[in-house]
C-alpha positions, 0 to 999 in steps of 0.5 A, a space after each residue: 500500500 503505497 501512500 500515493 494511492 490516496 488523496 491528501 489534504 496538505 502535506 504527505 508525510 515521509 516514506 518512512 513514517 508511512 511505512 511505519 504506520 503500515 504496521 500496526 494500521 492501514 487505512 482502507 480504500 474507498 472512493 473519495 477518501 481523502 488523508 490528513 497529517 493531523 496536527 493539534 489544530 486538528 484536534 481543536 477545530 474537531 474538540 466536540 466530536 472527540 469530547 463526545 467519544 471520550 477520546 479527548 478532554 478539553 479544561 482551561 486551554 488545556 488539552 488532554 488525550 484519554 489513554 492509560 492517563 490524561 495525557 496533557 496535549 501542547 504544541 512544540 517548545 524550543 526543546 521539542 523542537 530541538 529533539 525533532 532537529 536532532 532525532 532527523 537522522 535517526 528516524 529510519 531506526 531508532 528514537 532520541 531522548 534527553 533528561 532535564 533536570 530543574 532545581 529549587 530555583 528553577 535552574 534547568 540543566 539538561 543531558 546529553 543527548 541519547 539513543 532509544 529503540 522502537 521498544 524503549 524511550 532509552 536506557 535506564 543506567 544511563 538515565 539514572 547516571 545523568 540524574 546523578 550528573 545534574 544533581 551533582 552539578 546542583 550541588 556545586 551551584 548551591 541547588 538541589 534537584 526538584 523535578 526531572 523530565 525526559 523528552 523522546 522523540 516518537 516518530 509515527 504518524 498520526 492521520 485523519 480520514 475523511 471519507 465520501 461527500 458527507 465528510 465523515 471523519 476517523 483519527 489515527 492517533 499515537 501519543 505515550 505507549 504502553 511501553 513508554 509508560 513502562 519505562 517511565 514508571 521503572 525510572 520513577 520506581 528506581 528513584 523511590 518516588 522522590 521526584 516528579 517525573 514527566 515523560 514526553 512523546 514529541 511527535 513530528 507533526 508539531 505538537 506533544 503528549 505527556 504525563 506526569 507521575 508526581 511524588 505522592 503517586 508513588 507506592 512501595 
Protein backbone atom coordinates (compact mmCIF):
# COMPACT_ATOMS: atom_id res chain seq x y z
CA UNK A 1 0.00 0.00 0.00
CA UNK A 2 1.62 2.78 -1.22
CA UNK A 3 0.59 6.46 0.17
CA UNK A 4 0.34 7.95 -3.43
CA UNK A 5 -2.82 5.55 -3.70
CA UNK A 6 -4.95 8.23 -1.70
CA UNK A 7 -5.85 11.61 -1.72
CA UNK A 8 -4.45 14.26 0.78
CA UNK A 9 -5.18 17.25 2.40
CA UNK A 10 -1.85 19.17 2.89
CA UNK A 11 1.12 17.96 3.12
CA UNK A 12 2.14 13.97 2.79
CA UNK A 13 4.30 12.56 5.15
CA UNK A 14 7.54 10.53 4.83
CA UNK A 15 8.37 7.21 3.42
CA UNK A 16 9.27 6.19 6.41
CA UNK A 17 6.50 7.43 8.91
CA UNK A 18 4.20 5.78 6.18
CA UNK A 19 5.99 2.78 6.11
CA UNK A 20 5.57 2.77 9.99
CA UNK A 21 2.44 3.04 10.39
CA UNK A 22 1.80 0.32 7.82
CA UNK A 23 2.38 -1.80 10.52
CA UNK A 24 0.14 -1.76 13.09
CA UNK A 25 -2.74 0.46 10.65
CA UNK A 26 -3.59 0.60 7.40
CA UNK A 27 -6.20 2.53 6.06
CA UNK A 28 -8.76 1.06 3.96
CA UNK A 29 -9.62 2.13 0.47
CA UNK A 30 -12.71 3.89 -0.61
CA UNK A 31 -13.81 6.02 -3.14
CA UNK A 32 -13.29 9.96 -2.26
CA UNK A 33 -11.00 9.39 0.55
CA UNK A 34 -9.04 11.83 1.44
CA UNK A 35 -5.91 11.77 4.17
CA UNK A 36 -4.69 14.23 6.56
CA UNK A 37 -1.34 14.70 8.59
CA UNK A 38 -3.06 15.65 11.93
CA UNK A 39 -1.84 18.39 13.92
CA UNK A 40 -3.11 19.94 17.37
CA UNK A 41 -5.37 22.16 15.34
CA UNK A 42 -6.89 19.42 14.22
CA UNK A 43 -7.90 18.48 17.44
CA UNK A 44 -9.31 21.82 18.04
CA UNK A 45 -11.24 22.51 15.43
CA UNK A 46 -12.82 18.59 15.96
CA UNK A 47 -12.87 19.16 20.14
CA UNK A 48 -16.70 18.42 20.31
CA UNK A 49 -16.73 15.27 18.37
CA UNK A 50 -13.75 13.76 20.38
CA UNK A 51 -15.29 15.10 23.84
CA UNK A 52 -18.41 13.16 22.94
CA UNK A 53 -16.46 9.87 22.07
CA UNK A 54 -14.42 10.29 25.20
CA UNK A 55 -11.05 10.40 23.26
CA UNK A 56 -10.00 13.78 24.02
CA UNK A 57 -10.92 16.15 27.48
CA UNK A 58 -10.56 19.97 26.78
CA UNK A 59 -10.16 22.44 30.56
CA UNK A 60 -8.93 25.85 30.95
CA UNK A 61 -6.96 25.95 27.41
CA UNK A 62 -5.67 22.50 28.44
CA UNK A 63 -5.67 19.51 26.19
CA UNK A 64 -5.87 16.02 27.32
CA UNK A 65 -5.77 12.84 25.14
CA UNK A 66 -7.57 9.78 27.49
CA UNK A 67 -5.19 6.76 27.23
CA UNK A 68 -3.90 4.83 30.11
CA UNK A 69 -3.68 8.59 31.90
CA UNK A 70 -4.57 12.14 30.89
CA UNK A 71 -2.21 12.61 28.57
CA UNK A 72 -1.56 16.53 28.54
CA UNK A 73 -1.56 17.94 24.54
CA UNK A 74 0.62 21.12 23.73
CA UNK A 75 2.40 22.46 20.76
CA UNK A 76 6.17 22.34 20.19
CA UNK A 77 8.50 24.08 22.58
CA UNK A 78 12.06 25.16 21.61
CA UNK A 79 13.00 21.94 23.22
CA UNK A 80 10.56 19.89 21.09
CA UNK A 81 11.78 21.29 18.57
CA UNK A 82 15.34 20.76 19.24
CA UNK A 83 14.92 16.80 19.85
CA UNK A 84 12.94 16.71 16.32
CA UNK A 85 16.05 18.66 14.75
CA UNK A 86 18.25 16.11 16.41
CA UNK A 87 16.37 12.95 16.29
CA UNK A 88 16.03 13.64 11.87
CA UNK A 89 19.00 11.46 11.40
CA UNK A 90 17.67 8.82 13.39
CA UNK A 91 14.26 8.34 12.02
CA UNK A 92 14.77 5.04 9.95
CA UNK A 93 15.89 3.08 13.15
CA UNK A 94 15.63 4.41 16.43
CA UNK A 95 14.47 7.33 18.82
CA UNK A 96 16.36 10.00 20.95
CA UNK A 97 15.81 11.25 24.24
CA UNK A 98 17.19 13.83 26.75
CA UNK A 99 16.64 14.28 30.60
CA UNK A 100 16.08 17.91 32.22
CA UNK A 101 16.91 18.22 35.40
CA UNK A 102 15.19 21.68 37.45
CA UNK A 103 16.48 22.60 40.89
CA UNK A 104 14.81 24.61 43.54
CA UNK A 105 15.46 27.88 41.94
CA UNK A 106 14.45 26.89 38.58
CA UNK A 107 17.89 26.44 37.21
CA UNK A 108 17.43 23.95 34.27
CA UNK A 109 20.07 21.61 33.36
CA UNK A 110 19.65 19.17 30.72
CA UNK A 111 21.92 15.57 29.42
CA UNK A 112 23.38 14.54 26.94
CA UNK A 113 21.56 13.55 24.04
CA UNK A 114 20.51 9.54 23.82
CA UNK A 115 19.55 6.87 21.71
CA UNK A 116 16.42 4.97 22.32
CA UNK A 117 14.57 1.94 20.12
CA UNK A 118 11.20 1.20 18.88
CA UNK A 119 10.51 -0.51 22.26
CA UNK A 120 12.16 1.74 24.69
CA UNK A 121 12.45 5.60 25.40
CA UNK A 122 16.18 4.87 26.31
CA UNK A 123 18.43 3.30 28.60
CA UNK A 124 17.67 3.14 32.35
CA UNK A 125 21.68 3.27 33.63
CA UNK A 126 22.36 5.87 31.53
CA UNK A 127 19.48 7.89 32.65
CA UNK A 128 19.92 7.48 36.09
CA UNK A 129 23.80 8.18 35.55
CA UNK A 130 22.98 11.53 34.09
CA UNK A 131 20.41 12.45 37.03
CA UNK A 132 23.20 11.55 39.34
CA UNK A 133 25.23 14.04 36.97
CA UNK A 134 22.61 17.04 37.35
CA UNK A 135 22.27 16.51 40.75
CA UNK A 136 25.94 16.77 41.50
CA UNK A 137 26.05 19.92 39.27
CA UNK A 138 23.05 21.33 41.50
CA UNK A 139 25.09 20.93 44.40
CA UNK A 140 28.24 22.52 43.16
CA UNK A 141 25.51 25.60 42.42
CA UNK A 142 24.21 25.58 45.86
CA UNK A 143 20.82 23.76 44.32
CA UNK A 144 19.03 20.87 44.64
CA UNK A 145 17.06 18.81 42.22
CA UNK A 146 13.43 19.33 42.21
CA UNK A 147 11.75 17.80 39.06
CA UNK A 148 13.05 15.90 36.10
CA UNK A 149 11.78 15.44 32.72
CA UNK A 150 12.71 13.12 29.76
CA UNK A 151 11.57 14.08 26.28
CA UNK A 152 11.80 11.38 23.30
CA UNK A 153 11.17 11.54 20.13
CA UNK A 154 8.04 9.23 18.88
CA UNK A 155 8.21 9.00 15.08
CA UNK A 156 4.99 7.92 13.99
CA UNK A 157 2.09 9.20 12.26
CA UNK A 158 -0.85 10.13 13.25
CA UNK A 159 -3.77 10.58 10.46
CA UNK A 160 -7.18 11.87 9.73
CA UNK A 161 -9.75 10.24 7.08
CA UNK A 162 -12.30 11.67 5.82
CA UNK A 163 -14.41 9.65 3.59
CA UNK A 164 -17.04 10.49 1.00
CA UNK A 165 -19.20 13.63 0.11
CA UNK A 166 -20.65 13.55 3.96
CA UNK A 167 -17.22 14.36 5.13
CA UNK A 168 -17.16 11.82 7.94
CA UNK A 169 -14.15 11.61 9.66
CA UNK A 170 -11.98 8.67 11.64
CA UNK A 171 -8.18 9.77 13.74
CA UNK A 172 -5.49 7.89 13.87
CA UNK A 173 -3.57 8.99 16.81
CA UNK A 174 -0.43 7.71 18.52
CA UNK A 175 0.60 9.64 21.95
CA UNK A 176 2.50 7.72 25.03
CA UNK A 177 2.75 3.72 24.71
CA UNK A 178 2.08 1.26 26.90
CA UNK A 179 5.83 0.55 26.54
CA UNK A 180 6.94 4.41 27.05
CA UNK A 181 4.61 4.41 30.34
CA UNK A 182 6.58 1.38 31.48
CA UNK A 183 9.94 2.75 31.22
CA UNK A 184 8.86 5.73 32.88
CA UNK A 185 7.31 4.28 35.94
CA UNK A 186 10.60 1.92 36.07
CA UNK A 187 12.62 5.42 36.41
CA UNK A 188 10.44 6.51 38.99
CA UNK A 189 10.23 3.30 41.00
CA UNK A 190 14.29 3.25 40.66
CA UNK A 191 14.40 6.53 42.23
CA UNK A 192 11.93 5.75 45.14
CA UNK A 193 9.08 8.11 44.13
CA UNK A 194 11.38 11.24 45.43
CA UNK A 195 10.89 13.45 42.08
CA UNK A 196 8.32 14.18 39.83
CA UNK A 197 8.99 12.93 36.50
CA UNK A 198 7.23 13.89 33.10
CA UNK A 199 7.55 11.89 30.43
CA UNK A 200 7.01 13.39 26.87
CA UNK A 201 6.21 11.95 23.45
CA UNK A 202 7.33 14.51 20.57
CA UNK A 203 5.60 13.96 17.81
CA UNK A 204 6.69 15.01 14.01
CA UNK A 205 3.71 16.93 13.26
CA UNK A 206 4.20 19.70 15.56
CA UNK A 207 2.68 19.00 18.73
CA UNK A 208 3.39 16.56 22.01
CA UNK A 209 1.91 14.18 24.64
CA UNK A 210 2.78 13.92 28.02
CA UNK A 211 2.49 12.53 31.52
CA UNK A 212 3.47 13.12 34.65
CA UNK A 213 3.93 10.81 37.77
CA UNK A 214 4.07 13.18 40.94
CA UNK A 215 5.74 12.47 44.38
CA UNK A 216 2.56 11.39 46.11
CA UNK A 217 1.68 8.84 43.41
CA UNK A 218 4.43 6.52 44.44
CA UNK A 219 3.74 3.36 46.32
CA UNK A 220 6.11 0.63 47.67
Amino acid sequence: MRKGEFLWEGPRPSNYLWNKMLKSYRPSREKGKVLKVLTILDILKNQDWLTQNGLFSFSDGNIFFKRVGLQRVTSHCSWDDYILKKGQCFFRSREVCQLKGVGSSGLELFGPLQKGSDSSVGSLKECLSVIDSIKVKLKQRGDKLSFLELSHLHPSLELIEKTGSSGAEKFVFNGLSQSDFFFQQKLFTELNGFYPLKLKAVMPSGHSYSFQLFKSSYRL
